[in-house]
Backbone as CSV, one residue per row, in Angstrom:
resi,resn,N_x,N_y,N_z,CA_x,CA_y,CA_z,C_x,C_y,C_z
1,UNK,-16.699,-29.827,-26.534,-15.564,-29.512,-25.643,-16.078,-28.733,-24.427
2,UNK,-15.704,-29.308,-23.334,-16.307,-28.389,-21.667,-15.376,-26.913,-21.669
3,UNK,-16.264,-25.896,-21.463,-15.617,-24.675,-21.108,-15.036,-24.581,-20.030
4,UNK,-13.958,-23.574,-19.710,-13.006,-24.067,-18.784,-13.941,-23.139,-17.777
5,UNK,-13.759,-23.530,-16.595,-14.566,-23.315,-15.002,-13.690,-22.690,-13.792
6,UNK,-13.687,-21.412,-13.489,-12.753,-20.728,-12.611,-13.419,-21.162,-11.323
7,UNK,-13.984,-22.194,-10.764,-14.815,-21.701,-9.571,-13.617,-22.468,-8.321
8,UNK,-12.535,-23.289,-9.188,-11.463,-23.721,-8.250,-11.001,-22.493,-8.123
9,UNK,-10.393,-21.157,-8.441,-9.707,-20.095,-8.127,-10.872,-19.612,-7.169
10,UNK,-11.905,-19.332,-7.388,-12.758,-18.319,-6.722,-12.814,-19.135,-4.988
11,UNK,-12.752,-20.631,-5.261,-12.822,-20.872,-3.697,-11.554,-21.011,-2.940
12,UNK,-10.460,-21.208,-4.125,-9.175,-21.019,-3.605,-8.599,-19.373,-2.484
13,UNK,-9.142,-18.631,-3.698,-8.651,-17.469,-2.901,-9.287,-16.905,-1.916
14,UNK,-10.837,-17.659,-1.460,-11.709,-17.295,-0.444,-11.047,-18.148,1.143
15,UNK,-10.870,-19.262,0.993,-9.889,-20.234,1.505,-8.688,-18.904,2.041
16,UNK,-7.895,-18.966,1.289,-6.704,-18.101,1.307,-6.772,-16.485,1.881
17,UNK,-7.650,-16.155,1.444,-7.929,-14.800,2.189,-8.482,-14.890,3.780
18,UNK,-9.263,-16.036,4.154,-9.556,-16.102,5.213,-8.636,-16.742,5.837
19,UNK,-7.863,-17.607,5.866,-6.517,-18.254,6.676,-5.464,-16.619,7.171
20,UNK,-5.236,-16.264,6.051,-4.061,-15.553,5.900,-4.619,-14.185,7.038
21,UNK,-6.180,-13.940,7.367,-6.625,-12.754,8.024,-6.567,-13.541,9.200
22,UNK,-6.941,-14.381,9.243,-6.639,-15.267,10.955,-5.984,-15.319,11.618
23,UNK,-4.695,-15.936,10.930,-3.322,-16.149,11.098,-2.846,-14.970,11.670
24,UNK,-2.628,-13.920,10.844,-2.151,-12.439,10.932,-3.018,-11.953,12.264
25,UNK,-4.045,-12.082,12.507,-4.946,-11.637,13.646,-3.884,-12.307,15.025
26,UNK,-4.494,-13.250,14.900,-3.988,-14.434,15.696,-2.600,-14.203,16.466
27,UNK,-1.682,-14.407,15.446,-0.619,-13.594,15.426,-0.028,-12.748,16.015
28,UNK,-0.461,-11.252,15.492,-0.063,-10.608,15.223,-0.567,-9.799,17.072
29,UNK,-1.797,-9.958,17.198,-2.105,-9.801,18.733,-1.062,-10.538,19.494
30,UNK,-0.621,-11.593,19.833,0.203,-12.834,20.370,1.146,-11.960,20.437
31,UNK,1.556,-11.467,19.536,3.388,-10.940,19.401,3.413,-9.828,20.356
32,UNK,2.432,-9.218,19.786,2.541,-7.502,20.317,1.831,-7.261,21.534
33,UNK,0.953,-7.891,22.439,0.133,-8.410,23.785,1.217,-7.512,24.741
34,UNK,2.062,-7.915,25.262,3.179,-7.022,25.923,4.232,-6.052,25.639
35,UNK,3.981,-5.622,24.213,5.191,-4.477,23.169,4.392,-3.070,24.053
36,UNK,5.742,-2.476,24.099,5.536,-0.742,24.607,4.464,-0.181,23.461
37,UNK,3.534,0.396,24.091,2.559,1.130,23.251,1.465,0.121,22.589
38,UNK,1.785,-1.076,22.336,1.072,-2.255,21.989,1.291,-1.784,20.256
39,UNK,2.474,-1.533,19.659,2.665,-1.026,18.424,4.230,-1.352,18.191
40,UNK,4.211,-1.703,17.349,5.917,-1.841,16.377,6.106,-1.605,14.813
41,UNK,7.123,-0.174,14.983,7.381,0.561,14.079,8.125,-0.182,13.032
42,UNK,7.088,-0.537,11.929,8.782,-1.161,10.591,8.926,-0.526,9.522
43,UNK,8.385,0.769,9.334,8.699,1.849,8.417,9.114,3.053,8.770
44,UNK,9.588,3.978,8.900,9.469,5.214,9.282,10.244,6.193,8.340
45,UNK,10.130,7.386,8.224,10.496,8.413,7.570,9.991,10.376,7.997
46,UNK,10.664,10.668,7.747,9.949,12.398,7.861,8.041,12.455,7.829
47,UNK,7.894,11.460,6.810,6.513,12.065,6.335,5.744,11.252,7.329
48,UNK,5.793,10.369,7.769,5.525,9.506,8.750,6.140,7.992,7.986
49,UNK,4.945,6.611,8.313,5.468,5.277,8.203,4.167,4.405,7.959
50,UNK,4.673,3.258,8.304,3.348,1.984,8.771,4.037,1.316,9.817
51,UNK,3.318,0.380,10.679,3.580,-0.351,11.913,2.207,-0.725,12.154
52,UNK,2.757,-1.747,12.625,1.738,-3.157,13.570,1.340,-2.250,14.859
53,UNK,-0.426,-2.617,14.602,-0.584,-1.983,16.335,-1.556,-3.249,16.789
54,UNK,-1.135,-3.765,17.951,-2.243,-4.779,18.355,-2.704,-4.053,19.731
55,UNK,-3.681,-3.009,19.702,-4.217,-2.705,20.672,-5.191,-3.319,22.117
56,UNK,-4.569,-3.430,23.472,-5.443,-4.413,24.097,-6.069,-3.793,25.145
57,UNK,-7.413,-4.438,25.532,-7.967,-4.233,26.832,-7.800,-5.541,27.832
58,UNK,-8.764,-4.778,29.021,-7.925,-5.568,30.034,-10.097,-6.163,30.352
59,UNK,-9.925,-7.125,30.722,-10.967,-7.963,30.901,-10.934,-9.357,32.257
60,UNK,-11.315,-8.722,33.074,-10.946,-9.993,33.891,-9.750,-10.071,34.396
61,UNK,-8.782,-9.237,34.672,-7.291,-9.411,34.915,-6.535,-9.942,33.931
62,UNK,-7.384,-9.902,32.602,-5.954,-10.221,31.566,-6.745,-9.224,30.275
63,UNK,-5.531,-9.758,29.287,-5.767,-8.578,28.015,-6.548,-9.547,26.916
64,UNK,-7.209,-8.606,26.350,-7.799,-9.023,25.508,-8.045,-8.275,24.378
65,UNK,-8.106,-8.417,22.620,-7.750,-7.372,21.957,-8.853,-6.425,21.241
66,UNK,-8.299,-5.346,21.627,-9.141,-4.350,21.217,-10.093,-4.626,19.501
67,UNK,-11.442,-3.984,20.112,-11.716,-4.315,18.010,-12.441,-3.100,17.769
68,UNK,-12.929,-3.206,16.453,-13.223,-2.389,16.250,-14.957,-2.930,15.760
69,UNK,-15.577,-1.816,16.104,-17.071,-2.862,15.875,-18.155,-1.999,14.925
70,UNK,-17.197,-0.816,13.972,-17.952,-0.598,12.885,-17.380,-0.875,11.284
71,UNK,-17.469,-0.357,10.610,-17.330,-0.826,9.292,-15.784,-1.202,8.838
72,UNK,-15.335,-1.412,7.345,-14.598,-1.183,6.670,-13.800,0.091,7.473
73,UNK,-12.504,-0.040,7.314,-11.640,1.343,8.374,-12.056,1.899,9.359
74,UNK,-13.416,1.532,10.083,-13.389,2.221,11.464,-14.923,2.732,11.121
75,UNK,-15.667,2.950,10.238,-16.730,3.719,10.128,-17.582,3.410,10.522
76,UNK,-18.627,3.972,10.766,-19.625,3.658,12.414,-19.485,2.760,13.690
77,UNK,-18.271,3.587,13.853,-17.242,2.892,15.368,-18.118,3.162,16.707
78,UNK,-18.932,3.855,16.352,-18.890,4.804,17.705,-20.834,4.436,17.877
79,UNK,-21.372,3.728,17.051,-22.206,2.916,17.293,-22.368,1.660,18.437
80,UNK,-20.715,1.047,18.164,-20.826,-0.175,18.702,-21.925,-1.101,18.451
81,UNK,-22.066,-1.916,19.846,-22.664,-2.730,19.558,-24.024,-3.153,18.529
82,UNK,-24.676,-2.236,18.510,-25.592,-1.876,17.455,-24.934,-2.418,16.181
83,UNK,-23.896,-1.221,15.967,-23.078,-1.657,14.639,-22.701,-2.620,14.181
84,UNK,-22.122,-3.480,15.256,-21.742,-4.902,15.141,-22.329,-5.589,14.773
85,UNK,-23.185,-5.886,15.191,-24.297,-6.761,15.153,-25.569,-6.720,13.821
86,UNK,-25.455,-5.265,13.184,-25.583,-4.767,11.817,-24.822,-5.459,10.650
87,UNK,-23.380,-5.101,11.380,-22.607,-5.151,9.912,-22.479,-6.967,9.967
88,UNK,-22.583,-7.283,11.063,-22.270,-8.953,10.982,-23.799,-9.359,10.196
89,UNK,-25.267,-8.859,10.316,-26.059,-9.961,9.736,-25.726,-9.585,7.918
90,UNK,-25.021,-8.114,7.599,-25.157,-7.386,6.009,-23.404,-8.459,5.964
91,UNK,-22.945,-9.030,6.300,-21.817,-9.238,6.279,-22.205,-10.949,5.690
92,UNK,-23.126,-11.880,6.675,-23.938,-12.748,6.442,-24.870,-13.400,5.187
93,UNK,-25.169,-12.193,5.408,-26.159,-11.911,3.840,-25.104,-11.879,2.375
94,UNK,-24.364,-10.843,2.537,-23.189,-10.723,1.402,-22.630,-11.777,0.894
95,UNK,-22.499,-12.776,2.075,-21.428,-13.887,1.832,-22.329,-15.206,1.380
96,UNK,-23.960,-15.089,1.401,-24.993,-15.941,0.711,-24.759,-15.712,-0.731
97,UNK,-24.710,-14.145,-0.855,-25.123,-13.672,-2.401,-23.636,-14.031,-3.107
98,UNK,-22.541,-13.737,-2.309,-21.626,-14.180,-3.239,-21.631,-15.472,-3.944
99,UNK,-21.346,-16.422,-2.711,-21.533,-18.113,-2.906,-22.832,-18.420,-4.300
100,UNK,-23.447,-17.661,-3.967,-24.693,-17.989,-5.218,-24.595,-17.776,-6.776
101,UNK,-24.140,-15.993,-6.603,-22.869,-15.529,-7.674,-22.296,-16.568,-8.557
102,UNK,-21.151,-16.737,-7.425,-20.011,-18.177,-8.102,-20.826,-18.906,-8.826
103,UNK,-22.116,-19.359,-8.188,-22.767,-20.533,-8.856,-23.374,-20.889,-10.352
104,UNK,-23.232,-19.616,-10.943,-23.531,-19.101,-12.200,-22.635,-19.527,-13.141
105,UNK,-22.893,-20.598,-14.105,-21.826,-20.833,-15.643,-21.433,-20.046,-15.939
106,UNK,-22.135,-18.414,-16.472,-21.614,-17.482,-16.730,-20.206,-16.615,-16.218
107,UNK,-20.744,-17.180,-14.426,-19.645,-16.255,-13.541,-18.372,-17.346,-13.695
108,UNK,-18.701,-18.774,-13.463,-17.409,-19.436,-13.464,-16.789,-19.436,-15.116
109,UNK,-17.147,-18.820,-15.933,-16.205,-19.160,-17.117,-15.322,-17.717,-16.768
110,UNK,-16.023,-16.548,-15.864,-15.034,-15.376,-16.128,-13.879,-15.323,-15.226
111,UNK,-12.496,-15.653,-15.380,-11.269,-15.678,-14.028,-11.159,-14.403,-13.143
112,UNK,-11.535,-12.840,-14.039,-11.433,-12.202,-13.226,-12.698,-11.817,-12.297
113,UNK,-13.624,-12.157,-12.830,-14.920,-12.032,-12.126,-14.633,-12.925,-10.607
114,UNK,-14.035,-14.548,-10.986,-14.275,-15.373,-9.800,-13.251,-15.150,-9.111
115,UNK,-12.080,-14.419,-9.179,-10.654,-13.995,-8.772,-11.566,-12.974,-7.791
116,UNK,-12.374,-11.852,-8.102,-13.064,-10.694,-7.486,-13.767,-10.903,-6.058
117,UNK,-14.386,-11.858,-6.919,-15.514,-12.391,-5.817,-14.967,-13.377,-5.019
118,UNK,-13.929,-14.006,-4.702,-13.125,-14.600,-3.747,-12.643,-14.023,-3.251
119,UNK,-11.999,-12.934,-3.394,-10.965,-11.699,-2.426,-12.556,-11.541,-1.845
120,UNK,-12.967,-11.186,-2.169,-14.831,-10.294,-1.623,-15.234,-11.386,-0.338
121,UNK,-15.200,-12.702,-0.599,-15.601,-13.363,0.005,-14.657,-14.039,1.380
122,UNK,-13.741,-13.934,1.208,-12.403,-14.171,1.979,-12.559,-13.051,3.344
123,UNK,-12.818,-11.846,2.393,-12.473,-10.671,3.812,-13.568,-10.343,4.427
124,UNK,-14.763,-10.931,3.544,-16.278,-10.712,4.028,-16.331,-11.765,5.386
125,UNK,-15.825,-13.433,5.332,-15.783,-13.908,6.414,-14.951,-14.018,7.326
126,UNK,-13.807,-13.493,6.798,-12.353,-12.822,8.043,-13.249,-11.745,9.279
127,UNK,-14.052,-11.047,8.584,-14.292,-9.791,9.808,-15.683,-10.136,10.474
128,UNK,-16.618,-11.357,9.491,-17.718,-12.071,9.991,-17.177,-12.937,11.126
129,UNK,-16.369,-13.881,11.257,-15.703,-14.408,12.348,-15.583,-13.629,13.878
130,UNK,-14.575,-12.658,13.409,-14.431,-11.514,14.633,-15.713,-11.116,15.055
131,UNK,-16.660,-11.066,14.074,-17.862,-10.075,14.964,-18.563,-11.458,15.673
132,UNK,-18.637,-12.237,14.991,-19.027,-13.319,16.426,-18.439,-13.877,17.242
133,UNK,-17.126,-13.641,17.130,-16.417,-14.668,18.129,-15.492,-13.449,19.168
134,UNK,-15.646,-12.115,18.788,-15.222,-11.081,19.629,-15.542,-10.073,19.307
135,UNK,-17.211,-9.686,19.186,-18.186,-8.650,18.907,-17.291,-7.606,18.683
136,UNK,-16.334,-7.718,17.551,-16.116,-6.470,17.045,-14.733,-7.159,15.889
137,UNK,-13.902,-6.021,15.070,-13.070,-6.783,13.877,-11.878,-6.432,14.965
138,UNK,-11.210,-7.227,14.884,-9.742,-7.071,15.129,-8.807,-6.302,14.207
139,UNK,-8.251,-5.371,14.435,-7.645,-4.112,13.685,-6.040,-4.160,13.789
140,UNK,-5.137,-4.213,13.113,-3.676,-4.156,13.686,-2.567,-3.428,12.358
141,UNK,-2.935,-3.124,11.270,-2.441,-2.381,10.473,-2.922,-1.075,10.101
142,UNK,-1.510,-0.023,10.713,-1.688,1.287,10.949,-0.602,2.064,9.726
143,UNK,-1.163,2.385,8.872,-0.690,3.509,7.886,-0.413,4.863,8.083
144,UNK,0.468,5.465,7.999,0.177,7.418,8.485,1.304,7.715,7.383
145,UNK,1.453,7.363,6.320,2.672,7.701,5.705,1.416,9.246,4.542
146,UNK,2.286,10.615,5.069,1.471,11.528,4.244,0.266,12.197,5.263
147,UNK,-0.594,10.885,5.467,-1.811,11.010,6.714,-2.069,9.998,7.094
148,UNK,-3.092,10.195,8.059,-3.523,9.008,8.932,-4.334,7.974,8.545
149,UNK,-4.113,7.125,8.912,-5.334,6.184,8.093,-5.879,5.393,9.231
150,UNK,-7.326,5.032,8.919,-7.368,4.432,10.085,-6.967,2.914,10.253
151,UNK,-6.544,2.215,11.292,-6.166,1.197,11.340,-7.314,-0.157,11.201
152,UNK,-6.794,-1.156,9.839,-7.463,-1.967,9.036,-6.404,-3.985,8.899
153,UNK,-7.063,-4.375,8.644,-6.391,-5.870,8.781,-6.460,-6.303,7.193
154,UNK,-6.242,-7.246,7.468,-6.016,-8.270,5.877,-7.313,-8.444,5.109
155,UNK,-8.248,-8.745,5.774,-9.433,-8.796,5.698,-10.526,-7.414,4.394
156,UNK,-9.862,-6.412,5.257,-10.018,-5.130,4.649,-9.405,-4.910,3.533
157,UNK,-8.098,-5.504,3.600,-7.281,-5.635,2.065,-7.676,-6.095,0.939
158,UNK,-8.348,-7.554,1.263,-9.001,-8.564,0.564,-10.329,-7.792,-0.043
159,UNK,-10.734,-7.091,0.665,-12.349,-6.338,0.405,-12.071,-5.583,-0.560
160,UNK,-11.130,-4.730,-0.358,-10.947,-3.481,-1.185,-10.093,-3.873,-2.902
161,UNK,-9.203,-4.591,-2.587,-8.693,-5.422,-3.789,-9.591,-6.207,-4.540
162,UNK,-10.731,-6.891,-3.854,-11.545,-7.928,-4.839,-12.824,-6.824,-4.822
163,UNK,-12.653,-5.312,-5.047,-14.016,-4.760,-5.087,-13.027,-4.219,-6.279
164,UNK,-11.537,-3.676,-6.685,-10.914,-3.071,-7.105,-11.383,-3.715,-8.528
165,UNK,-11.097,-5.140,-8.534,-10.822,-6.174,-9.741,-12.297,-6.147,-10.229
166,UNK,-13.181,-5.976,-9.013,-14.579,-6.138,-9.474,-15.124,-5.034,-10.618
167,UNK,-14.494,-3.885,-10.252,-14.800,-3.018,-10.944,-13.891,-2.733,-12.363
168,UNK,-12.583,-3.350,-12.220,-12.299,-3.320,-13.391,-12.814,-3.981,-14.590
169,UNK,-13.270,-5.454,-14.121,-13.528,-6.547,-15.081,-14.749,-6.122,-15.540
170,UNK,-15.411,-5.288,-14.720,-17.380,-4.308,-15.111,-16.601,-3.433,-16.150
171,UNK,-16.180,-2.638,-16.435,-15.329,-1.527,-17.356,-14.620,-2.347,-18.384
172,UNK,-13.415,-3.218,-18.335,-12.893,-3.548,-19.311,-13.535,-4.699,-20.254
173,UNK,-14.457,-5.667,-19.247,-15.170,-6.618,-19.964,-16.323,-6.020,-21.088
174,UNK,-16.407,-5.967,-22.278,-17.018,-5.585,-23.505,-17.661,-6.690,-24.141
175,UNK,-19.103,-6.536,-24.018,-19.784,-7.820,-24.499,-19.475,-7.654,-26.252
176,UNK,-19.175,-8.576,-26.906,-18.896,-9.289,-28.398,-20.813,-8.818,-29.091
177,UNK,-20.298,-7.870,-29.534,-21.718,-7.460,-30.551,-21.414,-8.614,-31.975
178,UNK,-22.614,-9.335,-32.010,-22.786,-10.543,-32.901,-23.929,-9.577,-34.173
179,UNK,-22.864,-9.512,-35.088,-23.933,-9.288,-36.698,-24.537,-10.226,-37.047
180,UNK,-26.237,-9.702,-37.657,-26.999,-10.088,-38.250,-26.474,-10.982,-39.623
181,UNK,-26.528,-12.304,-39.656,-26.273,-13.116,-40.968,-26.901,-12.415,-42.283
182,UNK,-26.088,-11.999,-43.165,-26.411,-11.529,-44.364,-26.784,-12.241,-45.174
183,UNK,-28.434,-11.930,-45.763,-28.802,-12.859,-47.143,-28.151,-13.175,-48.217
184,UNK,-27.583,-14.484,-48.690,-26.671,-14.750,-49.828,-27.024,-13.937,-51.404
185,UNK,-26.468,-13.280,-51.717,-26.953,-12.625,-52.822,-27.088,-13.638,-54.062
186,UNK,-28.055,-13.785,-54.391,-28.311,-14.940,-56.049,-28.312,-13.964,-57.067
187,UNK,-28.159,-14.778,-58.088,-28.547,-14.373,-59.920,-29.785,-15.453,-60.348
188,UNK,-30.486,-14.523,-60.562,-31.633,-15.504,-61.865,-30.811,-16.301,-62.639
189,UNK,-30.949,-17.741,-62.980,-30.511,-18.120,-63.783,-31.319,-17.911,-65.126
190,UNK,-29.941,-17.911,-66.452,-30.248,-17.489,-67.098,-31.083,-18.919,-68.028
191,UNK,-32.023,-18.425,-69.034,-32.962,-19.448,-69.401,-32.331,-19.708,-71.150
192,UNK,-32.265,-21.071,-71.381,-31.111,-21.750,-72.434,-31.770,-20.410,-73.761
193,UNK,-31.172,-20.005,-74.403,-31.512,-19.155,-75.589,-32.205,-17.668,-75.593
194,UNK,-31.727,-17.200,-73.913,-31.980,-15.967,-73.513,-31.236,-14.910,-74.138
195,UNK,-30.382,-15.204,-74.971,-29.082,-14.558,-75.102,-29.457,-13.745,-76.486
196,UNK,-30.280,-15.429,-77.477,-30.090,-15.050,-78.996,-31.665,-14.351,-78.952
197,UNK,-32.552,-14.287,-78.387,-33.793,-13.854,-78.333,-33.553,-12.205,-78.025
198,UNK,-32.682,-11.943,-76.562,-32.383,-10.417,-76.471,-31.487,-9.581,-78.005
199,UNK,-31.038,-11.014,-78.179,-30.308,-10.015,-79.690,-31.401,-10.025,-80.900
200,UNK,-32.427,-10.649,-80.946,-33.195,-10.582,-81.886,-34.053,-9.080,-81.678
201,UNK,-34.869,-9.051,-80.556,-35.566,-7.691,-80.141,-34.522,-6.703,-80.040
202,UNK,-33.304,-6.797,-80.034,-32.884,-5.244,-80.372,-32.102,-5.113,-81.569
203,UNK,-32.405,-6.248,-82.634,-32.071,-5.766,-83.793,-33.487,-5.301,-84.544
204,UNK,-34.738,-5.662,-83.987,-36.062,-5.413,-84.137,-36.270,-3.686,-84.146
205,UNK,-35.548,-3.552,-82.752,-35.306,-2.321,-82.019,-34.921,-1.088,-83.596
């Protein structure tokens, strides 16, 4: 009987994570290109909220959208181009080792393993895209509910969720300890007139 093979989920949700960061990019700049502040509020409260920010520069007499060109949430921003161009070849590389990953019988029989490593791989080439096609990630989801967060995309979602699962399925997955086969215990068989011979020597006795 063939063991069942997750590697349709793992490319499904790599597929899916990268459309859905595009789209939303794509998007989500488009909408907000001329909004006051280049931001629209759809939460708010005392403690603060969340809202869409599609931040733009101006290039040539038109806008074009701001990115961000260091890590995961903003971290080594202030590198730039350097950074970019860093995190895009470790971004490159990542997305070899995953694909290779998948390629493993082992990895495709596990769902949450290939569930992991598709979110991983989805947001790994959502922000690989941006750094080549607009030397830096495109950023437009802004959190401050409590504190500030720095502003992160779908992409980043996908990363942090399929690193989340990654680490659970390392913790909850428990390899099956297999016992040593136990030697069948025998009896001597007994030999025809063993019986009346032991009763003879201990009436001897």
């Amino acid at each position: 009987m063939a063991e069942r093979s997750y590697r349709m989920l793992f490319w499904v949700l790599a597929l899916l994570g990268l459309a859905a960061d595009q789209v939303s990019k794509y998007g989500m700049f488009a909408w907000l290109r001329d909004a006051p502040n280049n931001a629209h509020v759809v939460f708010q409260t005392e403690r603060g909220g969340f809202q869409f920010v599609a931040q733009q520069d101006e290039s040539d007499g038109r806008k074009v959208p701001h990115v961000n060109q260091g890590a995961l949430f903003g971290l080594m921003r202030e590198h730039k181009a350097l950074a970019n161009a860093a995190f895009a070849v470790i971004s490159l590389i990542a997305a070899v080792a995953i694909i290779a990953w998948s390629g493993f019988a082992s990895t495709a029989r596990d769902g949450w393993l290939c569930g992991a490593l598709g979110l991983i791989l989805g947001g790994t080439l959502g922000n690989f895209y941006d750094r080549v096609m607009f030397s830096g990630v495109r950023d437009f989801l802004h959190w401050f509910y409590l504190f500030d967060w720095p502003v992160f995309n779908i992409a980043d979602c996908c990363l942090v969720c399929g690193a989340g699962l990654l680490l659970l399925q390392a913790f909850l997955s428990q390899p099956v300890l297999s016992t040593p086969p136990q030697a069948p215990v025998t009896t001597a068989p007994s030999m025809p007139g063993s019986t009346a011979v032991r009763s003879e020597v201990t009436s001897i006795r």
